[in-house]
ChimeraX commands (.cxc) that place a marker at each C-alpha (Angstrom):
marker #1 position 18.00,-16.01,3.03 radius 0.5
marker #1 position 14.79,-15.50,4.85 radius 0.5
marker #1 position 15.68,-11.85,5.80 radius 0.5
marker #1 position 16.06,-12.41,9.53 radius 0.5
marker #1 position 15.01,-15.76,9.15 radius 0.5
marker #1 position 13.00,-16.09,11.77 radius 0.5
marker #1 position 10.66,-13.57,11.60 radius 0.5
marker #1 position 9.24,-14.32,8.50 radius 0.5
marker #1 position 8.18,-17.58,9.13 radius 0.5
marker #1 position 5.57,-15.82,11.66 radius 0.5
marker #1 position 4.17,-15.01,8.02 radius 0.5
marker #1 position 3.27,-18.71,7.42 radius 0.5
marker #1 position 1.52,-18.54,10.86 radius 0.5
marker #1 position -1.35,-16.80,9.31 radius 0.5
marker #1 position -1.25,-18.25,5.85 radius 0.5
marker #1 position -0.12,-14.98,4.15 radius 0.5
marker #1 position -0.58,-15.04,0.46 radius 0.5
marker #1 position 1.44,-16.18,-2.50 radius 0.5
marker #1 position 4.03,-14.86,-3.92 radius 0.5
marker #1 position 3.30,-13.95,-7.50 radius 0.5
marker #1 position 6.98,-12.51,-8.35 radius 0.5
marker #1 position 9.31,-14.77,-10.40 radius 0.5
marker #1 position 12.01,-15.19,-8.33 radius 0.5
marker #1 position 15.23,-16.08,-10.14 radius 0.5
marker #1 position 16.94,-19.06,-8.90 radius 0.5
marker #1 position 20.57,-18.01,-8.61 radius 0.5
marker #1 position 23.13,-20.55,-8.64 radius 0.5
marker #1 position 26.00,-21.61,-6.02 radius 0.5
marker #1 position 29.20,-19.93,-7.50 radius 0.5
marker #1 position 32.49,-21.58,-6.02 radius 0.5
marker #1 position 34.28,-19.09,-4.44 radius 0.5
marker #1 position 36.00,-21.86,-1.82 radius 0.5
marker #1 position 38.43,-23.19,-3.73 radius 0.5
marker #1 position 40.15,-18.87,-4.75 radius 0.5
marker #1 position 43.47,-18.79,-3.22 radius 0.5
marker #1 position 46.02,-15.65,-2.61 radius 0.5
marker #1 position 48.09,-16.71,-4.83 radius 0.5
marker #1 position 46.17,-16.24,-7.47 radius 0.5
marker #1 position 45.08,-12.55,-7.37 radius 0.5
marker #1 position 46.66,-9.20,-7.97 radius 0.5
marker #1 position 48.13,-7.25,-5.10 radius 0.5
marker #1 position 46.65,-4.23,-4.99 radius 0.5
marker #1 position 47.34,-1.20,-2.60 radius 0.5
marker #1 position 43.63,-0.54,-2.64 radius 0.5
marker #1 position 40.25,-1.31,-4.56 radius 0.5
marker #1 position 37.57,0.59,-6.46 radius 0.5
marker #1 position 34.91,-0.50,-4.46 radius 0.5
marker #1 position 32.19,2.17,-3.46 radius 0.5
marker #1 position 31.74,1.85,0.73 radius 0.5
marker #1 position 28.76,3.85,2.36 radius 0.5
marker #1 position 29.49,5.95,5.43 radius 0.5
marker #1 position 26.23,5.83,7.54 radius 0.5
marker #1 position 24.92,5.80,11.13 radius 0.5
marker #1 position 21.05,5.01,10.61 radius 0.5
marker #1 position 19.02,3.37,8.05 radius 0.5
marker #1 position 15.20,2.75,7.79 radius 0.5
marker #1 position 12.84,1.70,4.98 radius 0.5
marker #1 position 10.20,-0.80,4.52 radius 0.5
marker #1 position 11.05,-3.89,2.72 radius 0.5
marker #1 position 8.37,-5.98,0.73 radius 0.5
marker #1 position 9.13,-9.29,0.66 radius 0.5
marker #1 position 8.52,-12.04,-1.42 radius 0.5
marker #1 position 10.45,-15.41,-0.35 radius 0.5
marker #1 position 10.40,-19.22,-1.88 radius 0.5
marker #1 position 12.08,-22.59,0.26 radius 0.5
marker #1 position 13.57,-25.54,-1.69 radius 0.5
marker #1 position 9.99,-27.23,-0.96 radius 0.5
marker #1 position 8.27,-24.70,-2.99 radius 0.5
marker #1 position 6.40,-22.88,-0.30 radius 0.5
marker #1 position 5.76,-19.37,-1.24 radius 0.5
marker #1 position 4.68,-16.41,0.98 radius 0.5
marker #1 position 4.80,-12.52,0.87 radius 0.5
marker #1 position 4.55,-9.71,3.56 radius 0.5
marker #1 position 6.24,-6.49,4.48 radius 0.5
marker #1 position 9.47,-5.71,6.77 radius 0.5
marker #1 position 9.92,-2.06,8.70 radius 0.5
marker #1 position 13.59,-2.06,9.51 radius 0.5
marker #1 position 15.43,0.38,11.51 radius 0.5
marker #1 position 19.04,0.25,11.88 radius 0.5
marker #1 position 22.07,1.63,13.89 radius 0.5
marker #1 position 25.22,1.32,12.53 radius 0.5
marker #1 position 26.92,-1.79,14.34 radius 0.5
marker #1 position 24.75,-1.78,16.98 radius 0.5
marker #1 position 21.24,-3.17,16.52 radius 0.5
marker #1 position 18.37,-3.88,13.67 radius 0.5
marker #1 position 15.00,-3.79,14.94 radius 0.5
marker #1 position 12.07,-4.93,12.78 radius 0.5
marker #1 position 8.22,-5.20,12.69 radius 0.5
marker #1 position 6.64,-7.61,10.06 radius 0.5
marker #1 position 3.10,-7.31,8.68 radius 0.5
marker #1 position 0.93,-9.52,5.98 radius 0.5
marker #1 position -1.60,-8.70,4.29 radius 0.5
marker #1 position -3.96,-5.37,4.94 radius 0.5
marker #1 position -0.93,-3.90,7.38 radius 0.5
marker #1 position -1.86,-6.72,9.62 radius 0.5
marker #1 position 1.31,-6.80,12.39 radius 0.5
marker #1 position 2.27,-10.52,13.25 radius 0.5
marker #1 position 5.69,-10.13,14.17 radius 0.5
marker #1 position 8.50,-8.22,15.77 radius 0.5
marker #1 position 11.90,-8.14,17.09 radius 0.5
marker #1 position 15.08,-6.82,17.89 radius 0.5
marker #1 position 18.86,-7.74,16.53 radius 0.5
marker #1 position 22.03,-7.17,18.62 radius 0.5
marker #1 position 25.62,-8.63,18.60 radius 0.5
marker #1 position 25.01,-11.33,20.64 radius 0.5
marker #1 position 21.68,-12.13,20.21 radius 0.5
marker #1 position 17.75,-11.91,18.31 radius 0.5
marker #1 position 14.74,-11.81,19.75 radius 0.5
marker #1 position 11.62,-12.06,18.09 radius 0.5
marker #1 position 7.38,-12.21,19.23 radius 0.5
marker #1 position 5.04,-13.94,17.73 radius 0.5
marker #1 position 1.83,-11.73,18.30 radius 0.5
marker #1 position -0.56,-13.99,16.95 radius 0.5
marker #1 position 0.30,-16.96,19.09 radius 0.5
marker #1 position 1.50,-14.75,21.59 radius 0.5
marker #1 position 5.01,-16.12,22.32 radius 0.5
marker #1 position 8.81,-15.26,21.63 radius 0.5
marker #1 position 12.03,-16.51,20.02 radius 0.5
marker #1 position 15.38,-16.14,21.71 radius 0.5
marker #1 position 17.91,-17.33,19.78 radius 0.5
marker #1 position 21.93,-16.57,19.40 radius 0.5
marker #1 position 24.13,-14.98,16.35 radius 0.5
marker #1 position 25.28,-18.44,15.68 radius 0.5
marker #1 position 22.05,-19.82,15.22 radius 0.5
marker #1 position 20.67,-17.26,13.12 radius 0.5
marker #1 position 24.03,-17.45,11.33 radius 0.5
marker #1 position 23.57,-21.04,10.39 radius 0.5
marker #1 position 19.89,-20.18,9.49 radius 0.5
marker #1 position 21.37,-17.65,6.64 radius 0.5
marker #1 position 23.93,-19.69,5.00 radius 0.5
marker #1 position 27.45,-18.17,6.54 radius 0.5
marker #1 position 28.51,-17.03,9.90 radius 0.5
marker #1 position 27.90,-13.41,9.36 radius 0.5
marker #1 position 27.82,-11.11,12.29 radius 0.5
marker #1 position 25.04,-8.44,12.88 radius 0.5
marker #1 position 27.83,-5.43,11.34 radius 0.5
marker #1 position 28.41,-8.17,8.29 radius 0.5
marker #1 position 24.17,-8.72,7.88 radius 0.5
marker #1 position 23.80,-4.88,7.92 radius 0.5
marker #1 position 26.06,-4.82,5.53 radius 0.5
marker #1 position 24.80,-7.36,2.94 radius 0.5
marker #1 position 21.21,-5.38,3.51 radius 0.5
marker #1 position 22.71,-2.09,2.20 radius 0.5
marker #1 position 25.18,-3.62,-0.50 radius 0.5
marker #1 position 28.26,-2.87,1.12 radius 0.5
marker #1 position 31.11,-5.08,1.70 radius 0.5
marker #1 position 31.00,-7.77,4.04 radius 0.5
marker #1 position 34.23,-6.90,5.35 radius 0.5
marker #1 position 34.17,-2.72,5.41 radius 0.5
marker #1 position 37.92,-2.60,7.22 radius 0.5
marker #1 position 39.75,-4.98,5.32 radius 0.5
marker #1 position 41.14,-3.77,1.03 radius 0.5
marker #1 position 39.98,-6.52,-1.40 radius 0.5
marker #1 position 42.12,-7.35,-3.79 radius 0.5
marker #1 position 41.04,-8.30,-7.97 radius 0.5
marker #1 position 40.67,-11.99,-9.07 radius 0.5
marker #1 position 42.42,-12.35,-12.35 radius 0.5
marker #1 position 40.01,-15.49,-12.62 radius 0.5
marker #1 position 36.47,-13.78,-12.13 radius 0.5
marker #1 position 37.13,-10.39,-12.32 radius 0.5
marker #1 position 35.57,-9.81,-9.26 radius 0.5
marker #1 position 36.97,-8.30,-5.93 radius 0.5
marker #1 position 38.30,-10.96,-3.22 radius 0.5
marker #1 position 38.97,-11.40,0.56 radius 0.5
marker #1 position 39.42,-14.17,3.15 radius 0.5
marker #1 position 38.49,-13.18,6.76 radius 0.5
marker #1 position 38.76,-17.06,7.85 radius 0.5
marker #1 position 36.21,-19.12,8.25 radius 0.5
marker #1 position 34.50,-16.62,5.73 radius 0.5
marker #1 position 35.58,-15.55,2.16 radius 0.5
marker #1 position 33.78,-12.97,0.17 radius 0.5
marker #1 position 33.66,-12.59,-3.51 radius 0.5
marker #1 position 31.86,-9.59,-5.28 radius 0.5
marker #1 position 31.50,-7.57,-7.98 radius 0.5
marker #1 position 31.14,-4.02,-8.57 radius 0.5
marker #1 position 29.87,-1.97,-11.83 radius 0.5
marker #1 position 31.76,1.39,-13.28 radius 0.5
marker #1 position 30.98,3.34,-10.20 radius 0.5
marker #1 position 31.87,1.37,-7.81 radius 0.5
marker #1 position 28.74,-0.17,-6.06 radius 0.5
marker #1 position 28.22,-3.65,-5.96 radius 0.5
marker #1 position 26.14,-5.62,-8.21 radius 0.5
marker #1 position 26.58,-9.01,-6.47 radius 0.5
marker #1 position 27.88,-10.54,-3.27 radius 0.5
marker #1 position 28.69,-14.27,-2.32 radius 0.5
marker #1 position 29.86,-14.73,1.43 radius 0.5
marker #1 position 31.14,-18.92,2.09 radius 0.5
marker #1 position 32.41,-20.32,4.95 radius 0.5
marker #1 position 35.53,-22.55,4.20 radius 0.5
marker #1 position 34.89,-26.07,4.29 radius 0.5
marker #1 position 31.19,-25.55,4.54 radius 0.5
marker #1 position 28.52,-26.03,1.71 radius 0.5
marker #1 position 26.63,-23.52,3.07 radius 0.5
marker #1 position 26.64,-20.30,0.73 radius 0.5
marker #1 position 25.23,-16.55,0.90 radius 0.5
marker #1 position 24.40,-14.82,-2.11 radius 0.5
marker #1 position 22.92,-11.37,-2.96 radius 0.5
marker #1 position 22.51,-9.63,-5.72 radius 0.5
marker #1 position 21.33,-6.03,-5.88 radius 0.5
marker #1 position 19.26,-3.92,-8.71 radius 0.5
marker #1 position 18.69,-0.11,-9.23 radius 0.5
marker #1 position 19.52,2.70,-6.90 radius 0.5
marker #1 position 17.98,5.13,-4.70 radius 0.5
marker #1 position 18.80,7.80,-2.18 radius 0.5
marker #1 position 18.45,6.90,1.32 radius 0.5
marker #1 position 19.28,10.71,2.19 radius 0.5
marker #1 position 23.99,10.93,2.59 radius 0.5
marker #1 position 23.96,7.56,0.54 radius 0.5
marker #1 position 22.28,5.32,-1.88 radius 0.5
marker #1 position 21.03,1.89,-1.48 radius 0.5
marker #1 position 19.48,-0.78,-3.99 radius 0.5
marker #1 position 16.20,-0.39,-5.58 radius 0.5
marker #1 position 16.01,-4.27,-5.01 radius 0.5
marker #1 position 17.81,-7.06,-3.82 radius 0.5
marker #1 position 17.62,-11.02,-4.33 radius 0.5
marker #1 position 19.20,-12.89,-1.42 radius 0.5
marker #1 position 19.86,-16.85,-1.73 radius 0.5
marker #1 position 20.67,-19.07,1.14 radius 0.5
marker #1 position 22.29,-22.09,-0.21 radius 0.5
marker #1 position 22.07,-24.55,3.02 radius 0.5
marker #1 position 23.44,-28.13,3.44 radius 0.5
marker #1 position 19.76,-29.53,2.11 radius 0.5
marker #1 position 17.72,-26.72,1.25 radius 0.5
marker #1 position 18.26,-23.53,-0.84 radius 0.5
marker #1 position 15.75,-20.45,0.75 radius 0.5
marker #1 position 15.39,-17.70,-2.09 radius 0.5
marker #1 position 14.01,-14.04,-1.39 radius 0.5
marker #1 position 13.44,-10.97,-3.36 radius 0.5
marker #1 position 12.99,-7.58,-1.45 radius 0.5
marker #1 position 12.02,-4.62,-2.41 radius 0.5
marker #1 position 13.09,-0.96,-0.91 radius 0.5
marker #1 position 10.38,1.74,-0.17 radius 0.5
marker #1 position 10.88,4.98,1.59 radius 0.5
marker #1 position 14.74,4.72,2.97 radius 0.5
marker #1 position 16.16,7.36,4.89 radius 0.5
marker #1 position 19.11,8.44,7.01 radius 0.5
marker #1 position 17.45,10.05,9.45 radius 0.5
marker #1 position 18.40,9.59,13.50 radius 0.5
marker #1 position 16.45,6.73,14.61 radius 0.5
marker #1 position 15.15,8.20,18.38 radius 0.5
marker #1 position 14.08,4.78,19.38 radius 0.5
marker #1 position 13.48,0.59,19.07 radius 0.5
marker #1 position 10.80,-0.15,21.32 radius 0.5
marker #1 position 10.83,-3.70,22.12 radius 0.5
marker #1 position 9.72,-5.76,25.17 radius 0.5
marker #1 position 8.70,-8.94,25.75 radius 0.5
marker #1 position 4.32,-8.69,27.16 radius 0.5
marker #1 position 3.44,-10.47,29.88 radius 0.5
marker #1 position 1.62,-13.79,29.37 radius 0.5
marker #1 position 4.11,-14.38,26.45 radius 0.5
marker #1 position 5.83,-17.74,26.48 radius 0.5
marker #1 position 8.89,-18.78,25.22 radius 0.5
marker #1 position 9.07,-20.83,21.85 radius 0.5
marker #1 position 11.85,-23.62,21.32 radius 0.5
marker link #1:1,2 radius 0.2
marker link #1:2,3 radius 0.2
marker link #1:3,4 radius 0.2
marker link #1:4,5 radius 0.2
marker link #1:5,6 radius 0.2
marker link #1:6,7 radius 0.2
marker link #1:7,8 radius 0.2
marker link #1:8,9 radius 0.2
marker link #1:9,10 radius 0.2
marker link #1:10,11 radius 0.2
marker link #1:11,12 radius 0.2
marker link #1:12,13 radius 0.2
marker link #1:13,14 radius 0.2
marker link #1:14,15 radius 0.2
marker link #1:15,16 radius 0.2
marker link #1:16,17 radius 0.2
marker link #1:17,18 radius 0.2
marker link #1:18,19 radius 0.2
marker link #1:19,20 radius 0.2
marker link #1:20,21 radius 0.2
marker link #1:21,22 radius 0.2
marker link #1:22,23 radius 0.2
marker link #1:23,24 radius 0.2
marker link #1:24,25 radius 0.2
marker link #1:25,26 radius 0.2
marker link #1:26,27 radius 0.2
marker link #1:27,28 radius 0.2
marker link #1:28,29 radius 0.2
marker link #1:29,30 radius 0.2
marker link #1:30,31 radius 0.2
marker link #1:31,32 radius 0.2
marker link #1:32,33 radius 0.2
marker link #1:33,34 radius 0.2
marker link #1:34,35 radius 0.2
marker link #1:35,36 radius 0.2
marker link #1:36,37 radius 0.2
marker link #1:37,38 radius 0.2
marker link #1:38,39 radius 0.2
marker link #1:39,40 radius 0.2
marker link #1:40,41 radius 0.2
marker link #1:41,42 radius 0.2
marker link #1:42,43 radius 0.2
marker link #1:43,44 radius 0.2
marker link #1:44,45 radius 0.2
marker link #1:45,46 radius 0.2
marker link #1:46,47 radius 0.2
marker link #1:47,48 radius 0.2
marker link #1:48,49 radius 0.2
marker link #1:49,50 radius 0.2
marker link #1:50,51 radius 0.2
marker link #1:51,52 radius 0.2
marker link #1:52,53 radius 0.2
marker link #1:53,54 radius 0.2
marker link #1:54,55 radius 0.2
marker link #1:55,56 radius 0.2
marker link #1:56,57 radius 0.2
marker link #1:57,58 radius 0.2
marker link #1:58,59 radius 0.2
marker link #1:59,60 radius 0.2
marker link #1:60,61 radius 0.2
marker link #1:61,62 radius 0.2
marker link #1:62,63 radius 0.2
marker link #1:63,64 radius 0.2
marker link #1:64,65 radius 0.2
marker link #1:65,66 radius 0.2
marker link #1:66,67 radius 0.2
marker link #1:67,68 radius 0.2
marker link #1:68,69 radius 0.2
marker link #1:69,70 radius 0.2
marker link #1:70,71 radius 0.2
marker link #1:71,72 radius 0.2
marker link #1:72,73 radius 0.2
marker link #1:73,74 radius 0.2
marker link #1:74,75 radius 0.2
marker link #1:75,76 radius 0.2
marker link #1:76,77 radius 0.2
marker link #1:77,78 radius 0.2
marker link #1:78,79 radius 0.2
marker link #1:79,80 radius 0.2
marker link #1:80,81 radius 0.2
marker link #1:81,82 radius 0.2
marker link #1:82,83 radius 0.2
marker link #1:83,84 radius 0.2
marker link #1:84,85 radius 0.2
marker link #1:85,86 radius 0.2
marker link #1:86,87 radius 0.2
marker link #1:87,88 radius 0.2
marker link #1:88,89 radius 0.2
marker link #1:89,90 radius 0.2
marker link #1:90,91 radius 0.2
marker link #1:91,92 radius 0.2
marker link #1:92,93 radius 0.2
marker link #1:93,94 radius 0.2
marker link #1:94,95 radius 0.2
marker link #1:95,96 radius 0.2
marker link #1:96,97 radius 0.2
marker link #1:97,98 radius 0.2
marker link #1:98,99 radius 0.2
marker link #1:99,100 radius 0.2
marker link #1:100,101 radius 0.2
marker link #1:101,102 radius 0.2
marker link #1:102,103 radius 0.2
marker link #1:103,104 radius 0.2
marker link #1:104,105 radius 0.2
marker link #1:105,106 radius 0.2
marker link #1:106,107 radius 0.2
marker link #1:107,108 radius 0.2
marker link #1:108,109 radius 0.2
marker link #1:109,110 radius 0.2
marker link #1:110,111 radius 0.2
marker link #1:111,112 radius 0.2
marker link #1:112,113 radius 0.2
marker link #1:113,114 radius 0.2
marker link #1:114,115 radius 0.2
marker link #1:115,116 radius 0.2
marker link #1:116,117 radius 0.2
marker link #1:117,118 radius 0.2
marker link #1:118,119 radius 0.2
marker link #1:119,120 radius 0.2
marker link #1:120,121 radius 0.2
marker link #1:121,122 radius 0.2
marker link #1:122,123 radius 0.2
marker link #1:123,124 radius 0.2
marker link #1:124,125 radius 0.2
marker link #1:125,126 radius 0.2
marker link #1:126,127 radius 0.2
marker link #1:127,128 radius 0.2
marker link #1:128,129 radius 0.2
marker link #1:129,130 radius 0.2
marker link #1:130,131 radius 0.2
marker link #1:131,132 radius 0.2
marker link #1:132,133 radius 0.2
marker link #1:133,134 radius 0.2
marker link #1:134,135 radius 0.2
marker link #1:135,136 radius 0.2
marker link #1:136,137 radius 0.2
marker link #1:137,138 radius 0.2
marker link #1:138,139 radius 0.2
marker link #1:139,140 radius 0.2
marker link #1:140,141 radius 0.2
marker link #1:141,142 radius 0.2
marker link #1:142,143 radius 0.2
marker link #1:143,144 radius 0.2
marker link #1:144,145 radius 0.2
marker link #1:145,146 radius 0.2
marker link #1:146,147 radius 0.2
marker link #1:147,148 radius 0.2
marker link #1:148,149 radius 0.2
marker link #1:149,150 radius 0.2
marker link #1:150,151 radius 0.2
marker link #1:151,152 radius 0.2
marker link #1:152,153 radius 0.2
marker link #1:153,154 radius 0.2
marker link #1:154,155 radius 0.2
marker link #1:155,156 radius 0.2
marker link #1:156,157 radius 0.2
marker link #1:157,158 radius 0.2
marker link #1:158,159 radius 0.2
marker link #1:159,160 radius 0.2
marker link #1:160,161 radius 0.2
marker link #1:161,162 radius 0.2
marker link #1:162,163 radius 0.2
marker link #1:163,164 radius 0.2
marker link #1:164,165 radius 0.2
marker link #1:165,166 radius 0.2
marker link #1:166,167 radius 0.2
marker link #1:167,168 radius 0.2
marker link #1:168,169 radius 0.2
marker link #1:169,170 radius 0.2
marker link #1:170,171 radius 0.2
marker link #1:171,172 radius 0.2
marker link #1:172,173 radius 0.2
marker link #1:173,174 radius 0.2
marker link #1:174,175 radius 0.2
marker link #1:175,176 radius 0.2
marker link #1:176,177 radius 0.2
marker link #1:177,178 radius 0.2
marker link #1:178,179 radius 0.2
marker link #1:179,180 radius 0.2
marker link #1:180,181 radius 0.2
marker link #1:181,182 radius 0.2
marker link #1:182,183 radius 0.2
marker link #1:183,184 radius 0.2
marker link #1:184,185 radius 0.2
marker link #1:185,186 radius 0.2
marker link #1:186,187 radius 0.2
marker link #1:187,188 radius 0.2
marker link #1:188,189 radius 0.2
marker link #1:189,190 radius 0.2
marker link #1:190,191 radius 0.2
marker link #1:191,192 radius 0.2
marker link #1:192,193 radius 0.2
marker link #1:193,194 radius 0.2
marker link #1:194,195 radius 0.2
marker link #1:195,196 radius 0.2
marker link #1:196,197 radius 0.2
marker link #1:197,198 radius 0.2
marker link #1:198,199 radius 0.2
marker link #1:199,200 radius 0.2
marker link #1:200,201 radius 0.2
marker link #1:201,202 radius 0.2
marker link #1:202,203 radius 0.2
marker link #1:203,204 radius 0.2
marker link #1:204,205 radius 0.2
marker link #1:205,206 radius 0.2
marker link #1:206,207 radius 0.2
marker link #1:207,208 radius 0.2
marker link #1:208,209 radius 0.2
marker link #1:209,210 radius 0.2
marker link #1:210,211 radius 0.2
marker link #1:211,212 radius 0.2
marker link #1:212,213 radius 0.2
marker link #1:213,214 radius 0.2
marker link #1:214,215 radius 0.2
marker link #1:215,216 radius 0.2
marker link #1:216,217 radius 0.2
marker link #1:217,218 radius 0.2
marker link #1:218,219 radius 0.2
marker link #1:219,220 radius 0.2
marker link #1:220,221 radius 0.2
marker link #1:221,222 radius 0.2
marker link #1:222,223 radius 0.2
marker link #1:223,224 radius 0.2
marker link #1:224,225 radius 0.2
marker link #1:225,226 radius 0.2
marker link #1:226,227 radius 0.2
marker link #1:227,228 radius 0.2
marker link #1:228,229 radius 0.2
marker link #1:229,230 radius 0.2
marker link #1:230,231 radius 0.2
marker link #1:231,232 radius 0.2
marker link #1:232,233 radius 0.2
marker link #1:233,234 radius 0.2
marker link #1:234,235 radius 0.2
marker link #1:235,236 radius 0.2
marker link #1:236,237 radius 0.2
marker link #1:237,238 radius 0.2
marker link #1:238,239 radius 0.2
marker link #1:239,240 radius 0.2
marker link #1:240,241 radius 0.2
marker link #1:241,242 radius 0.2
marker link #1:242,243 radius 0.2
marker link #1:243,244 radius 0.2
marker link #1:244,245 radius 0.2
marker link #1:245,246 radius 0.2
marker link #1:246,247 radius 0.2
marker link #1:247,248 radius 0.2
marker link #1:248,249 radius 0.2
marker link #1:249,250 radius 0.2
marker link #1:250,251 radius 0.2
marker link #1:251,252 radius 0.2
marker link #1:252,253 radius 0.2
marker link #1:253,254 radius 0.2
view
């Protein structure tokens, strides 16, 4: 996944330095061909589920493609729960080159450097990250919850792991003794196309903890995207504002 996909290509627009972080290549894990029948009904799961309302931090980011092009940079992300993410990202020496907004229907990004904007759908940016996710589902992978936060999931007797179908999407994950999850894999039946995360360490973000770290791999059709992120400074606090606008003299980018 190139967290909000993107926005951090506007980090190849100025040539932003290498990444020098080994990032592991995870592997596609089958989760397509689980069926119902196969797992234990359950009244309920163990699976940890964080109550929150905002969310900020900064996010360093280093990310690899399938081609072997490496870059690094920094994301500030502020987030309302099920509403919108907004995010600025800078390369090196704090230098701003991007920003933009995320809503249910929609993102919208500027390129400052080349002065011009993005405007693209959910569904594109959904087929960008590897599953159909929605912007509730994305904040949701970010913070290591679980995709689905209304539905139960149920145990695979297979894996081990904790199951549900929401068709076209199926999520598999697995949690450690307290509950939080360790690793996340969101498919889309009949697709190749394959989300996974997997999440490291834990930290207060102020009423509830988040990951320390977090490896995200977009499996596409052709190409597999690969990106390791690291938390800095999260917090709960109200979020008073998203300022976004579009300048004039911007123009739009296909």
């Amino acid at each position: 996944m190139r967290i909000f996909i993107i926005a951090i290509l506007s980090l190849a627009f100025l040539g932003a330095c290498k990444s020098k972080k080994n990032i592991v290549a995870e592997k596609r894990v089958d989760i397509i061909t689980l069926k119902t029948d196969t797992l234990l009904v359950l009244k309920g799961d163990a699976i940890n589920r964080k109550s929150w309302k905002h969310f900020s931090s900064r996010m360093g980011i280093d990310y690899i493609a399938g081609d072997g092009q490496e870059m690094s940079g920094t994301i500030s992300v502020r987030m309302r729960n099920d509403s919108i993410i907004w995010f600025s990202v800078s390369v090196a020496m704090g230098i701003q080159v991007a920003k933009g907004i995320i809503t249910h229907d929609s993102l919208l990004m500027l390129d400052l450097y080349h002065k011009e904007y993005v405007r693209a759908s959910i569904k594109d940016l959904s087929t960008m990250l590897g599953a159909n996710v929605s912007l509730r589902q994305l904040q949701n992978i970010i913070l290591a919850n679980p995709v689905f936060d209304t539905l139960y999931y149920q145990k695979d007797s297979q894996s081990g792991g904790w199951y549900v179908q929401q068709p076209p999407l199926a999520n598999l994950l697995f949690t450690g003794r307290s509950g939080n999850i360790d690793s996340s894999v969101v498919a889309e039946s009949g697709q190749m196309r394959q989300l996974k995360s997997v999440y490291e360490g834990e930290m207060s973000a102020g009423s509830y903890s988040i990951p320390e770290q977090m490896r995200l791999t977009a499996f596409g059709d052709k190409n597999t995207v690969r990106l390791f992120v690291t938390f800095t400074n999260p917090s709960d606090a109200v979020i008073p504002s998203y300022p976004f606008s579009i300048p004039a003299g911007y123009t739009r980018k296909e």
